[in-house]
N, C-alpha and C positions, 0 to 999 in steps of 0.2 A: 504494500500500500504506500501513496508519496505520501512525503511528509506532508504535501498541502491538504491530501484529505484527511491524514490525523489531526492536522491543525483545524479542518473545520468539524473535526468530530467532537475536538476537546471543547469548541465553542458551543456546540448543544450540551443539551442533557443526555442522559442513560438513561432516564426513565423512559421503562416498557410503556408498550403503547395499549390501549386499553382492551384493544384484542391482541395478543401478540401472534397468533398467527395469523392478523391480514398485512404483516409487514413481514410474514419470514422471507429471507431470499430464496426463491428456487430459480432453476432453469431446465423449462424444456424445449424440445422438437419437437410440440404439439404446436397445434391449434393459435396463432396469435392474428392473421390477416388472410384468413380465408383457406385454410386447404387443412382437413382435419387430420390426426396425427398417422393415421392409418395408409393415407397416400401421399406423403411427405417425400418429397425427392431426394435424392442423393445429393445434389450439390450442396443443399443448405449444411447436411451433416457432414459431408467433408469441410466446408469452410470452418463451420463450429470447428472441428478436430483441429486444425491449421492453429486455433485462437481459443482452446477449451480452458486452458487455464486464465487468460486474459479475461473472457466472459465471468469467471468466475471472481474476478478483483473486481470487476464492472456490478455482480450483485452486492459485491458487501459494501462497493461503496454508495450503491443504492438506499441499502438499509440505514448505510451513516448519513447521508443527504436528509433521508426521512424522518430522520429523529429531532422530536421534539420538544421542550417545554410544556406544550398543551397535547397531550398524550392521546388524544383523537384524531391528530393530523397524524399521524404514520397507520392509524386504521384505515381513514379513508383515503388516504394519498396507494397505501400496501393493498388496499381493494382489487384497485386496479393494476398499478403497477406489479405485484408477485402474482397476479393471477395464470401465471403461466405464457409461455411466447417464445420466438426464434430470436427478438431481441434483434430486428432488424435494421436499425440505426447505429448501435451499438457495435455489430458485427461489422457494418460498411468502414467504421471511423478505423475499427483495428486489423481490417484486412487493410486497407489504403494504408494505413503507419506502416505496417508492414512490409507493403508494395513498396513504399517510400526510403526504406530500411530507415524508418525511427521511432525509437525503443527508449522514450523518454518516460517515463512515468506518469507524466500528463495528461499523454493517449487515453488513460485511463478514467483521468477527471473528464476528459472532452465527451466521451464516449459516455460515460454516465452523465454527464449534464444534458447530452441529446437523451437519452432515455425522460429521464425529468422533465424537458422543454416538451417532447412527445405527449406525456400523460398527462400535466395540465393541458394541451390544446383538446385531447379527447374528455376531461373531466369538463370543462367551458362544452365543449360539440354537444354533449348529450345532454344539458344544462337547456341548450337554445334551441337542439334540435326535439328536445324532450324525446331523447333515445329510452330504450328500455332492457335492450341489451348490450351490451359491451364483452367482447372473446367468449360469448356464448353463458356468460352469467346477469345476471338483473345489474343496471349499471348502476353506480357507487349514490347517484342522485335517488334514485328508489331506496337506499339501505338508507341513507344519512340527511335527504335533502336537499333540496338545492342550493339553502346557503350554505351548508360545510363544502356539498362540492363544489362550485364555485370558489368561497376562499384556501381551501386548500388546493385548489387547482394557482392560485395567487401562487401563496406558498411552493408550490411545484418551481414554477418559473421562478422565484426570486433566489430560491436554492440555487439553482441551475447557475443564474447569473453571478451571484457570491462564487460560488464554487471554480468558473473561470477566470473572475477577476481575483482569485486567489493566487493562480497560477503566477501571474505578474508578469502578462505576457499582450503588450498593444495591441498585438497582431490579434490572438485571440479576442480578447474582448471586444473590439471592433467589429469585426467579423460578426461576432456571434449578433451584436446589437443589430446589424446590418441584415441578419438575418431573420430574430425575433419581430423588426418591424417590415419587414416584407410577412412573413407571418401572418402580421395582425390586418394588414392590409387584406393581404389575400379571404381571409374570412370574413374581415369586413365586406367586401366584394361580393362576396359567393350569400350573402346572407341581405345585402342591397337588392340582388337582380332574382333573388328566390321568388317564384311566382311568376317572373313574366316568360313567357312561350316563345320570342320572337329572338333569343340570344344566338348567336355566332358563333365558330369556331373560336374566334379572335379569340373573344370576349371570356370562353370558357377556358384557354391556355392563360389567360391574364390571370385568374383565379388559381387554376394549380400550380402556378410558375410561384406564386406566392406560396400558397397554402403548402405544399407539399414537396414541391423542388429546391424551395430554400432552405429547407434544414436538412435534404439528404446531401446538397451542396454543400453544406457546412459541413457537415461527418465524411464525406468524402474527403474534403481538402484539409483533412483532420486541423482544424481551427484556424490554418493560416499557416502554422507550426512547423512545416516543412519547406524545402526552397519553395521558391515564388512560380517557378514553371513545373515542378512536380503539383504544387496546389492548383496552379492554372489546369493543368491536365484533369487531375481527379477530380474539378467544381464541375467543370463540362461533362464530364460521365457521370456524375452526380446528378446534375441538372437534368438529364437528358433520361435516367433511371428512376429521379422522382417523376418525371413525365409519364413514363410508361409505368410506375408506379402506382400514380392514380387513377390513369383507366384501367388497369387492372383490377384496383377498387371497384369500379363504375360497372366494369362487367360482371364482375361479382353480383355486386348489387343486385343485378336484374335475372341471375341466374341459379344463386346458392341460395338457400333457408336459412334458418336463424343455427339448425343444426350443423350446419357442415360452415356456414361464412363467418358465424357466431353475432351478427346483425338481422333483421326481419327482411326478407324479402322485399325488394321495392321501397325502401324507406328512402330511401335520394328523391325519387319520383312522390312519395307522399308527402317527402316537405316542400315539393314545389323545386325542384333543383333540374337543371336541364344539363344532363352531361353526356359526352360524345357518343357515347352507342344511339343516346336516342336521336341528338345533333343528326347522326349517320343516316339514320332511319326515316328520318322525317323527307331528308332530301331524294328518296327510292322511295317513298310512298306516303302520296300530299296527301292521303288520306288520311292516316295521322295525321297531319300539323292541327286539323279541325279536328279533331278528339282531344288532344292534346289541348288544343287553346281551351277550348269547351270545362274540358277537367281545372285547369289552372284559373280559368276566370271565376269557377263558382266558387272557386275557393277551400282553404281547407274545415271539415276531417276529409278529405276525399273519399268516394263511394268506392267500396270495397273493388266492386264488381267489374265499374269500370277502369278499375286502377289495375286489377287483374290482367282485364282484356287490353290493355293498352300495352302493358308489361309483356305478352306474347306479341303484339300484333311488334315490338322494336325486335324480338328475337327473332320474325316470320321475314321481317324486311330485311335482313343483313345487317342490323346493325350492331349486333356482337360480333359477330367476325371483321364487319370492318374497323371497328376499335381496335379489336388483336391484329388488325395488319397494321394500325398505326403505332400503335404499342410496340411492336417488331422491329418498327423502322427506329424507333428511338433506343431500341434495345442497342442494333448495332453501329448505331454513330454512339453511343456511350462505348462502345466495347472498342471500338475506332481510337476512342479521345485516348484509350489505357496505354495506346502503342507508344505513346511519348515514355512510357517506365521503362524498365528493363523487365526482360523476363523472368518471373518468379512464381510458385506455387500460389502468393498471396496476387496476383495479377489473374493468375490463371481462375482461380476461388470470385474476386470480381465479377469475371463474365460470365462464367457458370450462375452465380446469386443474381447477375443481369437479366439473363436467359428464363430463370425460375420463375422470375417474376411473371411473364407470362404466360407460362406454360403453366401455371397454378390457376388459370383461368380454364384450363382445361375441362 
């Protein structure tokens, strides 16, 4: 463990938290974004292998991040967070160290503080999107509330930020602010245009380039932390992986149940959200656009039946497979941008966890 995350352990407390196992640390190769642990691929568990011990400094500094004075914020922060997962921001920040050959100790705070940035932007999501599950359990806002989760989702994020501005490192910290406010943008975004029917391609890349590209960019270019053209390299494959990242989400969405995605079927489409499979779909069959508008003007709770039927008529028109061909294409200009590294097993671990990504939409 560095000494910075001792330093910020010794500045909390030790008190247990009031459940203590919703903060114990585990780690699996189960279930954490969509593909249950039963058909889990190979790549992910050879990368984990590459980085099994790393992952495993990356929980305990989890649990030290979560510790707190008010001994309910590591229950409900440990809700979510130890609820099991591949730990996929976490893995990208210490493959790229890796890839990079640097083996600072820091890797470690970076790497856990994306884990953290992560689980408050989902404690906030299910907060506004009044979600009700989360990796296949009742989300932490049904256990505690929406104001605990809410300000321990606060709490998530201001760990996060202490914890790199520990490090005492410009680069880092910059970065990361650079990143948390493209973030917030990006949801502010996505959560502006919810409901209207008539959005763009543009307009939906503006939103995950935010929401979702900017902090696998950060964990790729592990904080800044390495030379400037090994980070330039890995933010572009970051960038380009949180893209195909989130439609892979998106086709999830419209094709896994709450069992195997561990979210409800169609829940993007019931808060009003218009994302690329249906973008796809609408433009091979104007028949949707007027279903579609029809549904989003009357507003929500949307009618089961027609939220249903609208849900097959995107997967009858193409527009899951055309998502996965755009997904694809981002996959391999991410796997393009790696050729700047040298080659290594950590290089190679990259594009295989690139590749996964949507092949788990399978």
């Amino acid at each position: 463990m560095s000494q910075t995350m001792s330093e910020l352990a010794r500045a909390r407390s030790t008190e247990l938290p009031a459940d203590p196992e919703a903060a114990k640390p585990t780690l699996s190769t189960g279930d954490a974004e969509g593909v249950p642990e039963d058909t889990q691929l190979t790549p992910v568990a050879s990368a984990m292998a590459l980085i099994a011990d790393e992952l495993g400094e990356v929980e305990e500094a989890l649990g030290e991040l979560l510790h707190s004075t008010v001994a309910i914020i590591p229950s409900v922060g440990g809700h979510l967070t130890f609820a099991g997962g591949k730990r996929f921001r976490p893995m990208v920040t210490l493959l790229a160290a890796q890839a990079a050959g640097y083996d600072s100790p820091k890797r470690i705070t970076v790497a856990a503080a994306a884990e953290l940035l992560h689980t408050a932007t989902l404690l906030h999501d299910d907060v506004i999107d009044e979600g009700e599950y989360r990796r296949g359990r009742p989300a932490a806002r049904l256990h505690y509330g929406n104001g605990l989760a809410v300000l321990t989702g606060d709490y998530c994020l201001a760990r996060a930020l202490q914890a790199v501005a520990y490090l005492g490192e410009r680069e880092a910290v910059q970065s990361m602010g650079d990143a948390v406010t493209r973030m917030a943008e990006g949801e502010v975004a996505q959560l502006y245009v919810a409901g209207e029917w008539d959005l763009d391609a543009e307009r939906y890349y503006m939103v995950i380039d935010r929401k979702t590209a900017a902090l696998i960019a950060w964990c790729s270019s592990v904080a800044r932390l390495i030379p400037a053209d090994q980070a330039d390299a890995l933010a572009r494959y970051g960038r380009e992986l949180g893209y195909a990242f989130q439609i892979a989400d998106d086709i999830i969405d419209y094709s896994l149940d709450v069992q195997r995605s561990g979210k409800v079927r169609g829940q993007d489409l019931r808060e009003g959200k218009v994302t690329l499979p249906l973008l796809l779909a609408v433009e091979r069959d104007a028949a949707l656009r007027g279903r579609l508008e029809a549904m989003l003007r009357a507003g929500p709770p949307a009618d089961e039946d027609e939220l249903a039927e609208l849900l097959e008529g995107v997967c009858d028109a193409g527009g899951l497979e055309g998502a996965r061909e755009r997904a694809s294409a981002h996959v391999e200009t991410a796997v393009a941008a790696l050729h700047a590294l040298p080659s290594s097993p950590a290089r190679d671990a990259l594009e295989e966890l690139a590749r996964y990504v949507v092949r788990r939409t399978a």
